[in-house]
PyMOL Python script that loads the backbone (N, CA, C, O; Angstrom):
from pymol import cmd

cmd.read_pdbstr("""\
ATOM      1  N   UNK A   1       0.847  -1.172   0.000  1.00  0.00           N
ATOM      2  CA  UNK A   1       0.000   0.000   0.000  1.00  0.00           C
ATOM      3  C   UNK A   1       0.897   1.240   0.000  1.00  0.00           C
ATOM      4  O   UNK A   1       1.910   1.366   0.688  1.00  0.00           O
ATOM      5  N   UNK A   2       0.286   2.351  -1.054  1.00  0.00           N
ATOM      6  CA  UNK A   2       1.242   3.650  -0.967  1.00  0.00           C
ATOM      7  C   UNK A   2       1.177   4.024   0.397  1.00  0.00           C
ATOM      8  O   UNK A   2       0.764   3.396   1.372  1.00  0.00           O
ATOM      9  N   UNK A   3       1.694   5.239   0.283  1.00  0.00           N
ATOM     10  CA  UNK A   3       1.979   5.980   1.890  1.00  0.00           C
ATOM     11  C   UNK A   3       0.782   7.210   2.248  1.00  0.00           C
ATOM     12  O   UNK A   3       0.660   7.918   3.248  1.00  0.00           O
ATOM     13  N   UNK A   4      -0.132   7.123   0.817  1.00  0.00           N
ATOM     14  CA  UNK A   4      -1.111   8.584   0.780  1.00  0.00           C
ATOM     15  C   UNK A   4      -2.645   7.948   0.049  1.00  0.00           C
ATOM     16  O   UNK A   4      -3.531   8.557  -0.550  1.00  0.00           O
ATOM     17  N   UNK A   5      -2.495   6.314   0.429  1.00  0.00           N
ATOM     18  CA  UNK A   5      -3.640   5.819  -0.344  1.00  0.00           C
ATOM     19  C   UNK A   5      -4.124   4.595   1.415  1.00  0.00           C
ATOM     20  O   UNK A   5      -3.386   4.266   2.343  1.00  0.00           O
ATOM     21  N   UNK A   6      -5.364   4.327   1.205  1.00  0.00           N
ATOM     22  CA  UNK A   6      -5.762   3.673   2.041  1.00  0.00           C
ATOM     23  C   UNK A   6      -6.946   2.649   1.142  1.00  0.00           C
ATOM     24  O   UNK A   6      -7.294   3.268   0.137  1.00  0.00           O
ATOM     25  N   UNK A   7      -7.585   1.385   1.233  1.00  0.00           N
ATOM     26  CA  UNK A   7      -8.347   0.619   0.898  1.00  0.00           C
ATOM     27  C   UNK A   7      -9.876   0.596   1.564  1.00  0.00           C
ATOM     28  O   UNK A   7     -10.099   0.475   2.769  1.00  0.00           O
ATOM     29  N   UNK A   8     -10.917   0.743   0.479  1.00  0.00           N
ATOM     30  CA  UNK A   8     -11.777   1.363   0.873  1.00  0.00           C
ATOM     31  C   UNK A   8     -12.634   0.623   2.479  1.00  0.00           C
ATOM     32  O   UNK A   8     -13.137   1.234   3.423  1.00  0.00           O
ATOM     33  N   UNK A   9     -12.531  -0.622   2.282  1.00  0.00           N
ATOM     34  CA  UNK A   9     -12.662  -1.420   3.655  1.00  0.00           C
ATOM     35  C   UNK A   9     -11.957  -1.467   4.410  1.00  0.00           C
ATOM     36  O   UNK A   9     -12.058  -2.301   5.309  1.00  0.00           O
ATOM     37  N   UNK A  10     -10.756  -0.413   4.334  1.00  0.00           N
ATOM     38  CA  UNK A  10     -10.382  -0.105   6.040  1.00  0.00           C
ATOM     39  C   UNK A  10     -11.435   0.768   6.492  1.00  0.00           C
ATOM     40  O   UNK A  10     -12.152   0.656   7.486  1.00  0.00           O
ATOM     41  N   UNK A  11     -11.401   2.065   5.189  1.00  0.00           N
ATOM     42  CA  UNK A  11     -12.181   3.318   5.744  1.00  0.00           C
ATOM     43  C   UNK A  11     -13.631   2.305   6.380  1.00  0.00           C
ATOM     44  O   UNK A  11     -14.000   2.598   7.518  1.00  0.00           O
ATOM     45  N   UNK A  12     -14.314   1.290   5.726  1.00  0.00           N
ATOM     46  CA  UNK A  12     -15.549   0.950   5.766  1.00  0.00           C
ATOM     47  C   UNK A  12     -15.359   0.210   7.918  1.00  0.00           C
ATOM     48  O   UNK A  12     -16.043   0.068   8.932  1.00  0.00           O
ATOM     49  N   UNK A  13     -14.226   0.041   7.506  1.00  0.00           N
ATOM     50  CA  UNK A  13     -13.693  -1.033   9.306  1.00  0.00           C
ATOM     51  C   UNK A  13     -13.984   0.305  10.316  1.00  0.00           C
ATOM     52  O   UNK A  13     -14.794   0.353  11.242  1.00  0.00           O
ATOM     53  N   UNK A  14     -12.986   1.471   9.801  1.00  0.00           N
ATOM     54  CA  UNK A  14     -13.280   2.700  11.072  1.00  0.00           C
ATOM     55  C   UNK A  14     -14.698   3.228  11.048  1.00  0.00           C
ATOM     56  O   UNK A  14     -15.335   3.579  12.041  1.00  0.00           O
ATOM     57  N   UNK A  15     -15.025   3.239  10.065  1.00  0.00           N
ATOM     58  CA  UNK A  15     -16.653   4.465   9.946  1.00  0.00           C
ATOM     59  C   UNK A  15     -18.006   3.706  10.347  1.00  0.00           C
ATOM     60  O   UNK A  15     -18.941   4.124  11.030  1.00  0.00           O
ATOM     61  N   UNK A  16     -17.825   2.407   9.692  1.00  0.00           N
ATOM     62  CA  UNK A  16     -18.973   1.480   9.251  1.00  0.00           C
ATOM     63  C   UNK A  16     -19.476   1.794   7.835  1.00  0.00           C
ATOM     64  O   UNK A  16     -19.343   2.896   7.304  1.00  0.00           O
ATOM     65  N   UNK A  17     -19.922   0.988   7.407  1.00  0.00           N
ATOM     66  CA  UNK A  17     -20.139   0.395   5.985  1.00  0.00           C
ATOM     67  C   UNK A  17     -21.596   1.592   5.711  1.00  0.00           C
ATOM     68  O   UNK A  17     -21.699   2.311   4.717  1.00  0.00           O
ATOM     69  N   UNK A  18     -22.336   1.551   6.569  1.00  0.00           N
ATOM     70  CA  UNK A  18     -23.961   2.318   6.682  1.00  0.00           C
ATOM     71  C   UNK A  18     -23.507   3.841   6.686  1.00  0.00           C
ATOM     72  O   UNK A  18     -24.278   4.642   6.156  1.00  0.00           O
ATOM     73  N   UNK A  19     -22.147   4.380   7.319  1.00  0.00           N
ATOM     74  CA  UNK A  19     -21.482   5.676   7.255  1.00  0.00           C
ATOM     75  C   UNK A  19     -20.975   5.932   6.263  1.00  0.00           C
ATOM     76  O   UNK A  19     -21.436   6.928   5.706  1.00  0.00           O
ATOM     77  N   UNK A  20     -20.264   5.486   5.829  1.00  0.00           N
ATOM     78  CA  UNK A  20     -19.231   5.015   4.246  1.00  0.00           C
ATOM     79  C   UNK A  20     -20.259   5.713   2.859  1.00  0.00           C
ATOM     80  O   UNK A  20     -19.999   6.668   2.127  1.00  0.00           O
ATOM     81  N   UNK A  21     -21.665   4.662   2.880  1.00  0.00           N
ATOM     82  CA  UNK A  21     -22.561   4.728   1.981  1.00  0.00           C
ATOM     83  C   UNK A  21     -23.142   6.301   2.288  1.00  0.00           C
ATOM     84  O   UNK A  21     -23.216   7.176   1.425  1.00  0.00           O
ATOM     85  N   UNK A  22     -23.468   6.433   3.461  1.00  0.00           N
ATOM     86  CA  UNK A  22     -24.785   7.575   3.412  1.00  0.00           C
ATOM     87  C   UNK A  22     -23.544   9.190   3.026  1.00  0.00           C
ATOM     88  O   UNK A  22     -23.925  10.269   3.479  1.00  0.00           O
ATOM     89  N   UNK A  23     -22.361   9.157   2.324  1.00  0.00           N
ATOM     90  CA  UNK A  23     -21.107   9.751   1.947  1.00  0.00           C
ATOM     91  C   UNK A  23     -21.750   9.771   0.235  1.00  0.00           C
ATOM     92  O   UNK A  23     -21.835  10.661  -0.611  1.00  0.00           O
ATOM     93  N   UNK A  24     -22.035   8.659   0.253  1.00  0.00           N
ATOM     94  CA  UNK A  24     -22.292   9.112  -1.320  1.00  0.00           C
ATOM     95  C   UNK A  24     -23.820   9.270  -1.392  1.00  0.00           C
ATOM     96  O   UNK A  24     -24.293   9.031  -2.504  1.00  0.00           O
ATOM     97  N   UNK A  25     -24.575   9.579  -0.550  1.00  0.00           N
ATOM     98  CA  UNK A  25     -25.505   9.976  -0.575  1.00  0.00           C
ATOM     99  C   UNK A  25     -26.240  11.265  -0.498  1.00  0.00           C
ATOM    100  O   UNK A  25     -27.369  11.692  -0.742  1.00  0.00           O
ATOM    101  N   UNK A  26     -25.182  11.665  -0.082  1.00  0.00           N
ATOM    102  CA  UNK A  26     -25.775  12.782   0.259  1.00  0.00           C
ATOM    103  C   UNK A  26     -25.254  14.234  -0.649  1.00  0.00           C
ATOM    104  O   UNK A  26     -24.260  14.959  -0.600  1.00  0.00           O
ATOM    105  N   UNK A  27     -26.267  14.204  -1.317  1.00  0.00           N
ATOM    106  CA  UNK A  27     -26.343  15.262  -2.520  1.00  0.00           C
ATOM    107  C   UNK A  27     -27.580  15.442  -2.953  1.00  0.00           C
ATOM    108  O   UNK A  27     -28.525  14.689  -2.721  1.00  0.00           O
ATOM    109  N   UNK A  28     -27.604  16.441  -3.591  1.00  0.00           N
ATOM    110  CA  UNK A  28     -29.123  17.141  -4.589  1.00  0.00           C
ATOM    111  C   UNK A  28     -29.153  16.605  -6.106  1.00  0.00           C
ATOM    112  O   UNK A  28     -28.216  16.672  -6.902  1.00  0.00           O
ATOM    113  N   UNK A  29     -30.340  16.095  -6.321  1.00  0.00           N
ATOM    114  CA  UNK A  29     -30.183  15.447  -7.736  1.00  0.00           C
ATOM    115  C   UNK A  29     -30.768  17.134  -8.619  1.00  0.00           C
ATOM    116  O   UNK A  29     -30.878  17.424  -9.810  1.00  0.00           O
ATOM    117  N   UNK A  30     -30.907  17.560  -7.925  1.00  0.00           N
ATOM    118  CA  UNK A  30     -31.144  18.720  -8.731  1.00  0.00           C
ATOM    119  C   UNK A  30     -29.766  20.204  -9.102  1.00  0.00           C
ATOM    120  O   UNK A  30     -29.771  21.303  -9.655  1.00  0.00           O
ATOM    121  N   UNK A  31     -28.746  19.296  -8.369  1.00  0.00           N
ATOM    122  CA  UNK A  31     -27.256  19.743  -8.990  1.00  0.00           C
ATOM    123  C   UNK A  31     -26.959  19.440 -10.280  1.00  0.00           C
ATOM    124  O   UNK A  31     -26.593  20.214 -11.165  1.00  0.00           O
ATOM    125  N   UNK A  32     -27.158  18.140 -10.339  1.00  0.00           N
ATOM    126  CA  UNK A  32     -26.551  17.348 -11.311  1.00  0.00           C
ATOM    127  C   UNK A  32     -27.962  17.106 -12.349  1.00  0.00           C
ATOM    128  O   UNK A  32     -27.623  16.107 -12.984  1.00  0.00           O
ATOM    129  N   UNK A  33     -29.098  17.426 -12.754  1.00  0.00           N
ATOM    130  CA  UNK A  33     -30.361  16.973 -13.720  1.00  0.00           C
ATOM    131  C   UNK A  33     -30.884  17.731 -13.640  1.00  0.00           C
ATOM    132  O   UNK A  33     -30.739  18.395 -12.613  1.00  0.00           O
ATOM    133  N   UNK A  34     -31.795  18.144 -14.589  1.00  0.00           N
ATOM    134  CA  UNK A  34     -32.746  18.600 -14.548  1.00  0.00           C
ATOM    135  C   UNK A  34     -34.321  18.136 -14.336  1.00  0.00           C
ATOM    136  O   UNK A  34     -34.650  16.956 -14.465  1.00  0.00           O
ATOM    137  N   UNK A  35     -35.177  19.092 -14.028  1.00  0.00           N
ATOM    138  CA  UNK A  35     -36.508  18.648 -13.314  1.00  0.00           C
ATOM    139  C   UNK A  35     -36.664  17.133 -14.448  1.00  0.00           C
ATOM    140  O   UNK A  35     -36.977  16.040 -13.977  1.00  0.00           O
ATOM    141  N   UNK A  36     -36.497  17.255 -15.354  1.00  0.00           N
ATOM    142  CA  UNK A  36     -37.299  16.393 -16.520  1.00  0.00           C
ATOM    143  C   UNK A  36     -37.030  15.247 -16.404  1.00  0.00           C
ATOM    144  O   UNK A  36     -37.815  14.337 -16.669  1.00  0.00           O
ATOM    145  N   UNK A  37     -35.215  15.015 -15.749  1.00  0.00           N
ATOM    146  CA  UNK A  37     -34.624  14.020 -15.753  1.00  0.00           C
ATOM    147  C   UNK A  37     -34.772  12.969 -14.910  1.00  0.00           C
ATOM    148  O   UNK A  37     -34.783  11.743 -15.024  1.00  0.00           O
ATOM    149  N   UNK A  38     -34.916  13.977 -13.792  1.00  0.00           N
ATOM    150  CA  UNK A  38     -35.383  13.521 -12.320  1.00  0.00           C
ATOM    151  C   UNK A  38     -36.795  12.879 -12.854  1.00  0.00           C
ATOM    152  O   UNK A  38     -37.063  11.689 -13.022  1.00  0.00           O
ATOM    153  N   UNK A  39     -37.469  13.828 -13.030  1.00  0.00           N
ATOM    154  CA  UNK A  39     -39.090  12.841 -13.327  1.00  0.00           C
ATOM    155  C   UNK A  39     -39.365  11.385 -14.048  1.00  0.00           C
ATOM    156  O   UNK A  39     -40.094  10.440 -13.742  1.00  0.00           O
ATOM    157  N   UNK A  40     -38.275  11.672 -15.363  1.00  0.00           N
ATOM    158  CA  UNK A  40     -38.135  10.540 -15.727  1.00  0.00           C
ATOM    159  C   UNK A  40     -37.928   9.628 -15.243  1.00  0.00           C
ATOM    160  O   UNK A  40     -38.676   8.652 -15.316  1.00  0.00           O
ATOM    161  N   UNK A  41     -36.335   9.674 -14.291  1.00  0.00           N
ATOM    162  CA  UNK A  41     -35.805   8.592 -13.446  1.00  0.00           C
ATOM    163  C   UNK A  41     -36.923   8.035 -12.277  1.00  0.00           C
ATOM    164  O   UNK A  41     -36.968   6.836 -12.000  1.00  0.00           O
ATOM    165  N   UNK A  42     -37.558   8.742 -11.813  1.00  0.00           N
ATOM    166  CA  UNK A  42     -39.058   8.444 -10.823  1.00  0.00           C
ATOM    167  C   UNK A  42     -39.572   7.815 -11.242  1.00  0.00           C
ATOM    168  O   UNK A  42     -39.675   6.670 -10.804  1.00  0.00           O
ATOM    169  N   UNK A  43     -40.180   8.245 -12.338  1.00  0.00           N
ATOM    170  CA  UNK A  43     -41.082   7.293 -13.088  1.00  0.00           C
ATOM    171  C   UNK A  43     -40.980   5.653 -13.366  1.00  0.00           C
ATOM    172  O   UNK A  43     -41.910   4.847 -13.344  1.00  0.00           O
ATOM    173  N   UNK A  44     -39.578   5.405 -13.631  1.00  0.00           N
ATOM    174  CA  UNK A  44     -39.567   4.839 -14.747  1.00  0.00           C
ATOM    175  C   UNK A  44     -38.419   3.594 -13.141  1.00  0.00           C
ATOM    176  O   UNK A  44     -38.153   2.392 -13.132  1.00  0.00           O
ATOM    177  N   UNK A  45     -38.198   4.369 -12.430  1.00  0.00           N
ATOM    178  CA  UNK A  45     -37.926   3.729 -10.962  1.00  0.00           C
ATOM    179  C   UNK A  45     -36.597   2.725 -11.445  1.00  0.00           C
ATOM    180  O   UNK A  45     -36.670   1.500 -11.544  1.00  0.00           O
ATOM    181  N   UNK A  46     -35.248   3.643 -11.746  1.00  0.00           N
ATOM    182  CA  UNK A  46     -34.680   2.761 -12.365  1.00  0.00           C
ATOM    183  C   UNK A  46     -32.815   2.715 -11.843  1.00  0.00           C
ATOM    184  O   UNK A  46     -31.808   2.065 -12.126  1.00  0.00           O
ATOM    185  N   UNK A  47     -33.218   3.862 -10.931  1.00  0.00           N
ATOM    186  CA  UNK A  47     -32.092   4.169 -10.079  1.00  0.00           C
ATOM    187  C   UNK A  47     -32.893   5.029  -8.822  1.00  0.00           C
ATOM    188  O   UNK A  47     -33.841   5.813  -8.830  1.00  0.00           O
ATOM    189  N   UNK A  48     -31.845   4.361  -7.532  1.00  0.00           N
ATOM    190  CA  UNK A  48     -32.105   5.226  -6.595  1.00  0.00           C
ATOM    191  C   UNK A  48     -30.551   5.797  -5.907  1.00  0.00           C
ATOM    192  O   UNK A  48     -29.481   5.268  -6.212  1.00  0.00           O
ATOM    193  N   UNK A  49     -30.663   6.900  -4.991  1.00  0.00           N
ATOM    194  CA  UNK A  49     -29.474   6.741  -4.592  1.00  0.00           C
ATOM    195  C   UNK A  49     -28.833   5.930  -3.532  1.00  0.00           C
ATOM    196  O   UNK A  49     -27.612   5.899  -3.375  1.00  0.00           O
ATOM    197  N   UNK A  50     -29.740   5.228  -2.760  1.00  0.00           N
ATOM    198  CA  UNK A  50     -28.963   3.746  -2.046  1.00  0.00           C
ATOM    199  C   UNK A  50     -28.660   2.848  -2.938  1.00  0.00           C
ATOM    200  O   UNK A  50     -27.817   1.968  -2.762  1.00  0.00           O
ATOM    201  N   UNK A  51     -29.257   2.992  -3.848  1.00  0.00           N
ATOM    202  CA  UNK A  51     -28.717   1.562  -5.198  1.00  0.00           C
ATOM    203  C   UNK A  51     -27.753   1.897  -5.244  1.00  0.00           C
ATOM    204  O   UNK A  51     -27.002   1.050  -4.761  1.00  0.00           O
ATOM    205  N   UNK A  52     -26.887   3.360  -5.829  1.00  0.00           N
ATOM    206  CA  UNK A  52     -25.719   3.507  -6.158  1.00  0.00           C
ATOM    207  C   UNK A  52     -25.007   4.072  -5.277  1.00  0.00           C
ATOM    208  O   UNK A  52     -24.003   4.555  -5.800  1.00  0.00           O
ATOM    209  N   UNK A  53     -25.077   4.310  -3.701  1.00  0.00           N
ATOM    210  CA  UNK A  53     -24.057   4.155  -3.380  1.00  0.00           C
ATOM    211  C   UNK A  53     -23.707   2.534  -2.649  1.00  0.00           C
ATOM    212  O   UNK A  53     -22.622   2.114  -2.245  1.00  0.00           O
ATOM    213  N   UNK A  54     -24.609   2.074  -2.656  1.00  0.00           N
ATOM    214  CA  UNK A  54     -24.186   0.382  -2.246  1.00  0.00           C
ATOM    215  C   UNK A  54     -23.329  -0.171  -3.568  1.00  0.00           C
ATOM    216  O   UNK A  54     -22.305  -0.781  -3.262  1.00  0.00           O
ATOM    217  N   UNK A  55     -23.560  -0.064  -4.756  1.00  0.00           N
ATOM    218  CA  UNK A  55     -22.870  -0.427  -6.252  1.00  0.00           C
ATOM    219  C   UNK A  55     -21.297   0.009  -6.105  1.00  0.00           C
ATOM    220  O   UNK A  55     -20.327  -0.577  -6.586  1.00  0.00           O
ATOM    221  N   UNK A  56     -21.311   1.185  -5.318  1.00  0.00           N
ATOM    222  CA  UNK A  56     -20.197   2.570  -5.770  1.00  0.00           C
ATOM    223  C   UNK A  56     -19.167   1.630  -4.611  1.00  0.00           C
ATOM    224  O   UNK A  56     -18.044   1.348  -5.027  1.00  0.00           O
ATOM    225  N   UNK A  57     -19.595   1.101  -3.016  1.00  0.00           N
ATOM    226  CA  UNK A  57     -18.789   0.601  -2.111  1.00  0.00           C
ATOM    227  C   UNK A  57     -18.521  -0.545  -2.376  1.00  0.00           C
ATOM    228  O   UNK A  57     -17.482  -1.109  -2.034  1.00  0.00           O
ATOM    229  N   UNK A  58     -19.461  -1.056  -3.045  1.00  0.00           N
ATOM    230  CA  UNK A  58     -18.716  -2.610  -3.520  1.00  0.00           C
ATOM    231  C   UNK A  58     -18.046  -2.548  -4.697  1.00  0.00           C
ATOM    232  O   UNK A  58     -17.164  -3.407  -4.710  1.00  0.00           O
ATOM    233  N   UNK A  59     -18.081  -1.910  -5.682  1.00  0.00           N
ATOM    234  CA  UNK A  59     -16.715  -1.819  -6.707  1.00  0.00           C
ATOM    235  C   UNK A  59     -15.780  -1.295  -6.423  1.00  0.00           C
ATOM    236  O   UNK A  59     -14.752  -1.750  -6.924  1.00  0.00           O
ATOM    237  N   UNK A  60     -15.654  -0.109  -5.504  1.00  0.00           N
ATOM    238  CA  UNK A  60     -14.392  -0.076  -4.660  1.00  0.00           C
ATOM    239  C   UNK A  60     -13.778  -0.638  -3.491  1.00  0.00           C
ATOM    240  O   UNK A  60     -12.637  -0.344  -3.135  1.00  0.00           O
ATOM    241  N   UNK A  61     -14.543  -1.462  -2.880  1.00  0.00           N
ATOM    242  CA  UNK A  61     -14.325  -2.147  -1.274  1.00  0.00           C
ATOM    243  C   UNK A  61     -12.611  -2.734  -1.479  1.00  0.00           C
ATOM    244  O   UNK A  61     -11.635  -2.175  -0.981  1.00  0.00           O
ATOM    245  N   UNK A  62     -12.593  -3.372  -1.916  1.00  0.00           N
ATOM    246  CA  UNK A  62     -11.187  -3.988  -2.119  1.00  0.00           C
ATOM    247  C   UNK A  62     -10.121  -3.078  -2.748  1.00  0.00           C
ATOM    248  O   UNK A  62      -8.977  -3.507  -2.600  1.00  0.00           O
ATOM    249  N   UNK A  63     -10.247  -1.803  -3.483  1.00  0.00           N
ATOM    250  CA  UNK A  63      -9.499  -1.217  -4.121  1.00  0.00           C
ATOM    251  C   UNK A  63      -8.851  -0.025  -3.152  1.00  0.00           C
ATOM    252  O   UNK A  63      -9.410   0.126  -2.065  1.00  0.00           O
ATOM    253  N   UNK A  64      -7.707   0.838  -3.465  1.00  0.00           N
ATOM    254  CA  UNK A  64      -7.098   1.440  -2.907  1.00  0.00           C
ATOM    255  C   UNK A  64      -7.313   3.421  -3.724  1.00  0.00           C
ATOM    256  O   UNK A  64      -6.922   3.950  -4.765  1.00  0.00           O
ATOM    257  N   UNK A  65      -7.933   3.781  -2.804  1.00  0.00           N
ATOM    258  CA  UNK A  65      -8.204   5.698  -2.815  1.00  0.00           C
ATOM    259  C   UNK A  65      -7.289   6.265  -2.058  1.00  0.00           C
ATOM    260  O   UNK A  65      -6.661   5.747  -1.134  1.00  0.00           O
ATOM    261  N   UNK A  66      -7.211   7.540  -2.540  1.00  0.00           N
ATOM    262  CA  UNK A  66      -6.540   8.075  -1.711  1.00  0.00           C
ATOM    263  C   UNK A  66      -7.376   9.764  -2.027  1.00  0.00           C
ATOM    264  O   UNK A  66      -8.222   9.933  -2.904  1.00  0.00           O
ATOM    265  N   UNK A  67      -6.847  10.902  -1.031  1.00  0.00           N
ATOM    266  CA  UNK A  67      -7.008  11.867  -1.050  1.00  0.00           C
ATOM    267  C   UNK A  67      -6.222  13.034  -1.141  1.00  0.00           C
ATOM    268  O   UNK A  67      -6.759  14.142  -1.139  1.00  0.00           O
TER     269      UNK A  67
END
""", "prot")
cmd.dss("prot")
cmd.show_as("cartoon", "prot")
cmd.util.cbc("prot")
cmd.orient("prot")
């Protein structure tokens, strides 16, 4: 392991896994879309944001981030 990188299931060992996630949760979909997009995505119920940040910790859990 580098000297300025850590693996995302250590961070998940100190914080907890339920802390870790609610990190990528927490944002405005109305930063990033517009009203239309958002409606669509509602509708059509095809992403949420616990889907993707549970997706986002398990494709990185084993891998190494740094800041």
């Amino acid at each position: 392991m580098a000297s300025y990188t850590i693996e995302l299931r250590r961070i998940c060992d100190i914080f907890g896994r339920e802390e870790v996630e609610s990190w990528f949760k927490d944002y405005e979909l109305t930063d990033f879309l517009t009203t239309k997009q958002i409606e669509q995505i509602e509708l059509n119920k095809v992403w949420s944001k616990d889907r993707l940040a549970k997706k986002i910790v398990d494709h990185y859990y084993m891998r190494e981030i740094r800041f």
